[in-house]
N, C-alpha and C positions, 0 to 999 in steps of 0.2 A: 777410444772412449768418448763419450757425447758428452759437450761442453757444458757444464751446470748451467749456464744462463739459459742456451739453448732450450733443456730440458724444460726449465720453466715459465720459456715462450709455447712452446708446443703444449703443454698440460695446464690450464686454469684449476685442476682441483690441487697439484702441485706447487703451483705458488702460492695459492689459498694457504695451505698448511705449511708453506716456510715464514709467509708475512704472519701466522698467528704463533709460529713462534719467535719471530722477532717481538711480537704486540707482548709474550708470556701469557699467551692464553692457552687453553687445555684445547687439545687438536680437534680439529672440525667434527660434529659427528654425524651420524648417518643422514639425517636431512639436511644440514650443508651440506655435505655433497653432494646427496641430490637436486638441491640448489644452482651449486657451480655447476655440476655435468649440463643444466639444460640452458643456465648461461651459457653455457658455451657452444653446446650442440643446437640449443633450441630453434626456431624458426627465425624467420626477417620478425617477424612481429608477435611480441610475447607476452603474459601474464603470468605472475609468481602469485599464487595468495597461501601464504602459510601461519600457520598459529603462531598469537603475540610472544614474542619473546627468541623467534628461533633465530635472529641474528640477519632477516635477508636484507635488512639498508646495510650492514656491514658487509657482507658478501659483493652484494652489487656494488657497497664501494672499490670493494677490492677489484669485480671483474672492472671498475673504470681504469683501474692502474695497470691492471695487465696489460687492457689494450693497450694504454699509450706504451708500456714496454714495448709489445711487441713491433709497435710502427709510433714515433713521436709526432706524427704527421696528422693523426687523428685529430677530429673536433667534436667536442661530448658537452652534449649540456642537460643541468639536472637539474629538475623540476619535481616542487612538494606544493603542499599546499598553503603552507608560508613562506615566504620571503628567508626568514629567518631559521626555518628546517633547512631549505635546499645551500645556506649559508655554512649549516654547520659541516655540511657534508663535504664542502666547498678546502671548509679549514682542516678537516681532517685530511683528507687528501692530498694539503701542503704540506702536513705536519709529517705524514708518511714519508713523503719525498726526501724533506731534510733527514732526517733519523734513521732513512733504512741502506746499511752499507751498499747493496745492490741495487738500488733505485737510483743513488748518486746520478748516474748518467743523465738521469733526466731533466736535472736541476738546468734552469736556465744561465749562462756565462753574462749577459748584457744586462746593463742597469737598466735597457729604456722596457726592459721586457713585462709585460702584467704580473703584478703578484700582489694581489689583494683578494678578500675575499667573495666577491664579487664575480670574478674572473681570475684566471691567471693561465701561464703558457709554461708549457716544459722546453726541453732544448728544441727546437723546430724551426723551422724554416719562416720567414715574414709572412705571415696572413693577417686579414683583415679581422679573422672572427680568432678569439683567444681557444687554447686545446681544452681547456674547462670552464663551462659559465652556468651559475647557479640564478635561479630564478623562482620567484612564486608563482602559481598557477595563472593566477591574475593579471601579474606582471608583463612586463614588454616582449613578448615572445617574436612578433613579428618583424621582419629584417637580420634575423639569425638562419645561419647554417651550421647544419651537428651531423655526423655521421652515425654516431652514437646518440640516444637520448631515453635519460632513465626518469620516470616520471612516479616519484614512489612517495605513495600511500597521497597521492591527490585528494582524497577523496575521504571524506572527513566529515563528525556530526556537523559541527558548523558550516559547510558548505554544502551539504547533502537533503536536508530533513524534508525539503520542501519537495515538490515535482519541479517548479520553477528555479528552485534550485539547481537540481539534479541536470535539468532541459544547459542552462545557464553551461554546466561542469561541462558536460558533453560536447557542448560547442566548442569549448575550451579547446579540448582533448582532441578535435579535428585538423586543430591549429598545427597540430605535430608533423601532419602528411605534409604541412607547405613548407616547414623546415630541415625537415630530411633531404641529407644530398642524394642525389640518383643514380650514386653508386649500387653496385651489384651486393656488398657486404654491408650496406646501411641497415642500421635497426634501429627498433622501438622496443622499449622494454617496458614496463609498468608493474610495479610491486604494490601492492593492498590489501586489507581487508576489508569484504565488503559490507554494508552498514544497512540492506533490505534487501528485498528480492528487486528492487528497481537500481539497484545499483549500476552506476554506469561500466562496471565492469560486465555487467550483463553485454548490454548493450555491445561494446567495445567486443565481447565474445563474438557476436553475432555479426560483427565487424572482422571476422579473419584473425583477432589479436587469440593465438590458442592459450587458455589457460592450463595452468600448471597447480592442484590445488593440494596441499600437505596439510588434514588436521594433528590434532596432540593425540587422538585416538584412534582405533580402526573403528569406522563407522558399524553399528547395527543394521542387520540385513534390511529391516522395515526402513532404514531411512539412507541407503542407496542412493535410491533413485533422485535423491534430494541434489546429489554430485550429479548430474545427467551426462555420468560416463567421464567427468573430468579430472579423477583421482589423479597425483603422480603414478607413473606407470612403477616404482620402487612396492606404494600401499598397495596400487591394486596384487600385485603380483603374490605381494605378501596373503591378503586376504584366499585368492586361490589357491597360496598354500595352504591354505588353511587355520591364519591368525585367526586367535580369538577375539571375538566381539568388545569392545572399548578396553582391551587392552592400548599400552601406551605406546606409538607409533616413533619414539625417538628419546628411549629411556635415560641414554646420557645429557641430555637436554632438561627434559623434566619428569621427575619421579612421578608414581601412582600416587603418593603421599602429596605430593606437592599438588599435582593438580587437583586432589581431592580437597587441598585444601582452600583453593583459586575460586574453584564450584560454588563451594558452602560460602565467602568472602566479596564473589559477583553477582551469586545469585544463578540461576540455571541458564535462563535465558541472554544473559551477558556474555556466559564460557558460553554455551553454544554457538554463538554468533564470533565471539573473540577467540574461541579454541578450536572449534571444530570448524567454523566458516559454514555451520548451518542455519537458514537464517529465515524458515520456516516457523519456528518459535515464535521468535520475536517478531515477526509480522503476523502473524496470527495475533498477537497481543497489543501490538501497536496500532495496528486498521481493524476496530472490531464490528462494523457494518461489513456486512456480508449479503451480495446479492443473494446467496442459496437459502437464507431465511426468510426471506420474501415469498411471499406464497402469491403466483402472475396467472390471472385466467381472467374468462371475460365476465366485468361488472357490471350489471344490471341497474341505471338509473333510477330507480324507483323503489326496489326492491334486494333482498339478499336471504339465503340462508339462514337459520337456526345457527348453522356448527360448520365451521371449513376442517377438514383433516389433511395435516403436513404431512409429507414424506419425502426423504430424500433418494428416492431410488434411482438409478442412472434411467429408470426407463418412465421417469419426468418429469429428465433436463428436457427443455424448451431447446431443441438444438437451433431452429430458427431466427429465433430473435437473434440482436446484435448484442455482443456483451464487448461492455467498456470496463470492468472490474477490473481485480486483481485475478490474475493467472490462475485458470482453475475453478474459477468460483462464477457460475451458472444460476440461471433462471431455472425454478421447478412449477410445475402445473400441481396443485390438487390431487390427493389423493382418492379422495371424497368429498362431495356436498351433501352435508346430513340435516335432515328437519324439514320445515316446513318455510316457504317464501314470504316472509310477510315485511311491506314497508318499514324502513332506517328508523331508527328512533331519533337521530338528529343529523343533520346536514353542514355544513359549513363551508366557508371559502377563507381559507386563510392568504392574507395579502403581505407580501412583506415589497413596500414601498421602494423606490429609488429615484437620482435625479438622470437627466440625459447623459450619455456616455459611453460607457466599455461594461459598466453593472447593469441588470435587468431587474424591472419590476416584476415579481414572480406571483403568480396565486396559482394554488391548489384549491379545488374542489373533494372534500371529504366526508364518506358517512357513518355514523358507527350501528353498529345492531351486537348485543349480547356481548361487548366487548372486543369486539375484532372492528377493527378500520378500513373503509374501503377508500383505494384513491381511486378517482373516476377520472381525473383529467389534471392536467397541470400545463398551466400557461406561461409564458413571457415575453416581454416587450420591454423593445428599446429606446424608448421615448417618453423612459420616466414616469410622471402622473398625469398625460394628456387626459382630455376632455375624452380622444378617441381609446382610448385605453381602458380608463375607468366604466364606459357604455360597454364596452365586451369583454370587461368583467361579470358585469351586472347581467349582460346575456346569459353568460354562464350560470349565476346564480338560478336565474330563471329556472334554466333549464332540469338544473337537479335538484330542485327546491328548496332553494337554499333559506335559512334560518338566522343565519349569524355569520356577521363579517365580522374578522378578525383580524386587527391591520396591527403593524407592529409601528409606534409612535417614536422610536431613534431619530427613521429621519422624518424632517420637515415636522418634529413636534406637534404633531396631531392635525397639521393639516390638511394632510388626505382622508381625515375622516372628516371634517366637514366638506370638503369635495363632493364624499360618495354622499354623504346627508342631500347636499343638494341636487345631485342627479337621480336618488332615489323619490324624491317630493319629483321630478320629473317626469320619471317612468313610471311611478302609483304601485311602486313594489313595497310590501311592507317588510323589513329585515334589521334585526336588529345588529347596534356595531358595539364592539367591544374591542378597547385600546387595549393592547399589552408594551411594555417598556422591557426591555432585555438590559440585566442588570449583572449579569454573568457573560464570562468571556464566550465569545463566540463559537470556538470548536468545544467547550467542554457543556456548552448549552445543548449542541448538535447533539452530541453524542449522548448524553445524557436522555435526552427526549426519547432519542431513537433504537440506543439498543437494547432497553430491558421489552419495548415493543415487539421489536425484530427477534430477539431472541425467542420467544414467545409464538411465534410463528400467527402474530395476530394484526400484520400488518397484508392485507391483499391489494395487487397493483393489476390494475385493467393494463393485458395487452398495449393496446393502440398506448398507454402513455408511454412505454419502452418504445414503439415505433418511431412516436414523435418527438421524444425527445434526443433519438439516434438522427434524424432527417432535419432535423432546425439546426437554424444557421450557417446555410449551404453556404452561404455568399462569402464564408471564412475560410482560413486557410485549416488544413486539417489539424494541424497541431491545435492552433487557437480553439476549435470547433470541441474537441474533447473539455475544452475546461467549461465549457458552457456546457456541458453535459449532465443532468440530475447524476446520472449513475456513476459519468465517471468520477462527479464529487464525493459521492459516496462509499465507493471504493477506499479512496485514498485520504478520507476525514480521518483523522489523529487528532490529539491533544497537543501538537504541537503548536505552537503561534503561527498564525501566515501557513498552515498546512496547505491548505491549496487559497490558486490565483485567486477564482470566481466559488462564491456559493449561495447566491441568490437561491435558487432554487431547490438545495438543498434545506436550507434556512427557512422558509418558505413553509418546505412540508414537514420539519422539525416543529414550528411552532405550532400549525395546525394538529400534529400527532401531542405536543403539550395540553395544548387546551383539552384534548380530551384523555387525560392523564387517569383524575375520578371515576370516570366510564371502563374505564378499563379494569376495574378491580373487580366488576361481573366477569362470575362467570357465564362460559356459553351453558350448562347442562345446567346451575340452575335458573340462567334466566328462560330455559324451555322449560323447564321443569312448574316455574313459578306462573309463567303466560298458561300453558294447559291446568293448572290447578284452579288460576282464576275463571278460565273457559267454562272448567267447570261447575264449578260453584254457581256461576249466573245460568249456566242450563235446568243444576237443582232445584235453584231460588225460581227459575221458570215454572216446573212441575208442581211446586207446592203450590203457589198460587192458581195453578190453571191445570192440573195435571190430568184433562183430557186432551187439549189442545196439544199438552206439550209431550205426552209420552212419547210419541214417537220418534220426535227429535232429542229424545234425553236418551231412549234406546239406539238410537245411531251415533252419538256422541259418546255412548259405553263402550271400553276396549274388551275385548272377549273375556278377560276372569270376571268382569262388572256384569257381561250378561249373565254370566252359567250364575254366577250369586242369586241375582236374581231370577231364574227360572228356578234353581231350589228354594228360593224363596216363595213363589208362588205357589209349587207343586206343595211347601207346606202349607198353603192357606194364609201364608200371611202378608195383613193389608198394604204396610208400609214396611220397604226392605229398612232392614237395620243400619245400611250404609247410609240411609236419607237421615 
């Protein structure tokens, strides 16, 4: 007959369910198990992500206990994202030890031996590093050795929201490879929910760590592909049976009712991301600049269309150009250019100033016609408000006939517009300046500006500026290089504070798309509508005065129902059509 201890060395779902009933808890259900079986089966390097509530920091605390049953020789250390989580996890663990009849052996015999919550050792043999050490993500990681190392739920709003943030976690998380011993049976484990599609759990996927992903629902077929194939193999199998569509994936866990009530209590987007781990929603709601609203083909300095017409069809994505965006989200060409060419009705160069450093002095060149905005160019430099800076601004200005400087007076209180005053009395450009002060927080000023524009599909960006601003600032490392990026800032502007590093440039072409906010309230069909009525009228107001001279240019200026009127007109004899 096989020794009970035995059995419960050899089976982790088996001890699972004798410690919760020593805990008098209701026995594991179907997704702990699923849990335990891939702690235990799983790979050297692992990820759990399953819906709030399902119990995996208690599971994984338990797979820490088993291990040291099975061998007290182990060295496990557990890492959250506070100091004070990986603490508690720390004390339950002691607390287990003393209390549970069959655990006993583990209890350490000597006074000098660790037992605090910090650290502590079970019966084992003298080593340098304690058999359990609890630590925050931030904390002293290096100069430890673990055989073991569970690192759950690191990854947190507070540590996450930003990309600098995120950049920061990740590094973190690297830290893990130089404290693993280089044993054949060492792992990594890592328990989370992830908090965006930039989650460092991505990443860490894409790093060998396979995920393991259990929502509260079977997902709907349209949002699949949302998992890219990384279901537990328990739901997928299920779904090939043929489980119904958001039916509930682990009913003794939590009821239909119950979640139904979670939903209505978080709001959709919260259970989506906290219950299913889809996280598609709320980054769609979170980042709402979107390069695919962007409407990218080549701008004519001088000139523009009547009417640009948007479309999103796969056949034009700009496959070409470089995208820095968020995952998925492309550059489109033009459907159509409808009307007729005639010269911008205002120009601008929007400057948003800065001093020497790591920030950039930014200007965009911008023109509007009928209510759509063209960008023609976007500059920056790193040398603040020089003498040489300000001159190739003003080049630019030239170039696309610029009308109005628009500098934003934050910094240096308005003295870079008398700068450009004095450089313009120099060049004999005549351009008028207009200060703006920003008196609203930074990203909700962005966002604000830019996406009732962008949604609207009435912002057009010339090519060459996606070139150039993919090809500036070679001389950086590529990570840096991204944050200096118009697009990549744009992707990832949120309402959060400190969303991203740098946004000069972003910032830049937010206030220029502000200023011309009023403009934008034209339409394009009637401001064609309203320029050919006035065309008309002065060809009429021609004729009457002069209508030898002028007929023939008033009959070529008629659209085909204007002649046939007037040819029944005349075939009745009469002098002056009734349209005059």
């Amino acid at each position: 007959m096989e020794n009970p201890l035995e059995a419960l060395q050899g089976d982790f779902k088996l001890f699972l369910t004798a410690l919760w009933e020593q805990l008098e808890l209701p026995p594991p259900t179907r997704a702990q198990f699923a849990i335990a079986d891939y702690l235990q089966h799983g790979p050297k390097r692992l990820q759990i992500q399953a819906f709030r509530g399902v119990g995996k920091s208690w599971i994984t605390g338990a797979f820490v206990l088993w291990t040291l049953f099975k061998d007290p020789e182990r060295k496990i250390m557990i890492i959250s994202a506070s100091k004070e989580r990986a603490d508690n996890m720390s004390i339950f663990l002691q607390k287990l030890i003393i209390e549970t009849p069959w655990l006993s052996h583990l209890r350490p015999k000597s006074d000098e031996a660790r037992w605090s919550r910090i650290s502590f050792d079970v019966l084992c043999s003298p080593h340098q590093a304690p058999s359990v050490k609890s630590v925050g993500i931030t904390g002293q990681l290096t100069g430890s050795r673990a055989d073991l190392m569970v690192l759950d739920d690191i990854e947190v709003p507070g540590n996450s929201m930003t990309e600098l943030m995120r950049e920061k976690l990740l590094q973190l998380c690297t830290e893990a490879e130089s404290i693993l011993t280089p044993k054949s049976d060492s792992r990594i484990c890592y328990l989370g929910t992830p908090q965006t599609v930039f989650t460092v759990y991505r990443k860490l996927a894409e790093r060998n760590y396979r995920p393991f992903v259990w929502p509260s629902r079977y997902p709907r077929k349209d949002k699949l592909s949302q998992y890219e194939g990384l279901l537990a193999p328990q739901v997928q199998e299920d779904l090939e049976a043929g489980a119904e569509e958001w039916e509930v994936t682990d009913p003794d866990r939590f009821a239909h009712d119950d979640l139904l009530e979670r939903e209505a209590a978080m709001g959709r987007s919260n259970f989506m991301l906290q219950f299913q781990l889809d996280t598609s929603l709320s980054d769609a709601e979170k980042f709402p600049l979107k390069m695919a609203d962007l409407i990218v083909t080549s701008v004519n300095p001088k000139s523009g269309p009547d009417q640009i017409i948007w479309c999103s069809d796969p056949k034009n994505v700009i496959k070409e150009l470089p995208t820095v965006g968020l995952p998925g989200d492309y550059f489109y060409s033009p459907m159509q250019l409808q009307g007729e060419w005639t010269p911008y009705s205002e120009t601008i160069c929007s400057v948003d100033p800065s001093g020497r450093g790591t920030d950039e002095t930014a200007a965009s060149f911008i023109s509007q016609k009928n209510g759509y905005l063209f960008l023609h160019e976007m500059r920056a430099y790193r040398d603040g408000y020089s003498d040489t800076t300000l001159l190739n601004i003003l080049r630019g200005c030239r170039k696309y006939n610029v009308t109005k400087l628009v500098i934003e007076t934050n910094f240096g209180d308005g003295i870079v517009g008398e700068l450009f005053k004095k450089h313009l009395q120099m060049t004999g450009q005549h351009i008028d300046i207009e200060e703006v002060r920003a008196n609203v927080r930074k990203e909700d000023r962005i966002i604000d500006s830019l996406e009732p524009v962008m949604n609207q599909h009435r912002l057009i960006v010339d090519k060459k500026v996606i070139e150039w601003d993919y090809a500036s600032n070679k001389d950086e490392a590529p990570e840096k290089r991204l944050m200096y990026m118009l697009f990549y800032q744009m992707g990832r502007m949120c309402r959060e504070k400190g969303a991203i590093k740098h946004d000069d440039r972003l910032d830049c072409l937010a206030q220029g798309v502000k200023y011309f906010t009023d403009a934008l309230s034209i339409s394009a069909h009637e401001a064609v509508k309203s320029r050919k009525a006035e065309e008309w009228q002065s060809m009429l107001q021609d004729f009457l005065d002069n209508p030898q001279a002028s007929a023939d240019h008033l009959v070529l200026g008629m659209n085909k129902e204007q002649r046939d009127q007037a040819n029944r007109l005349d075939n009745n004899k009469t002098s002056v059509p009734t349209w005059v």
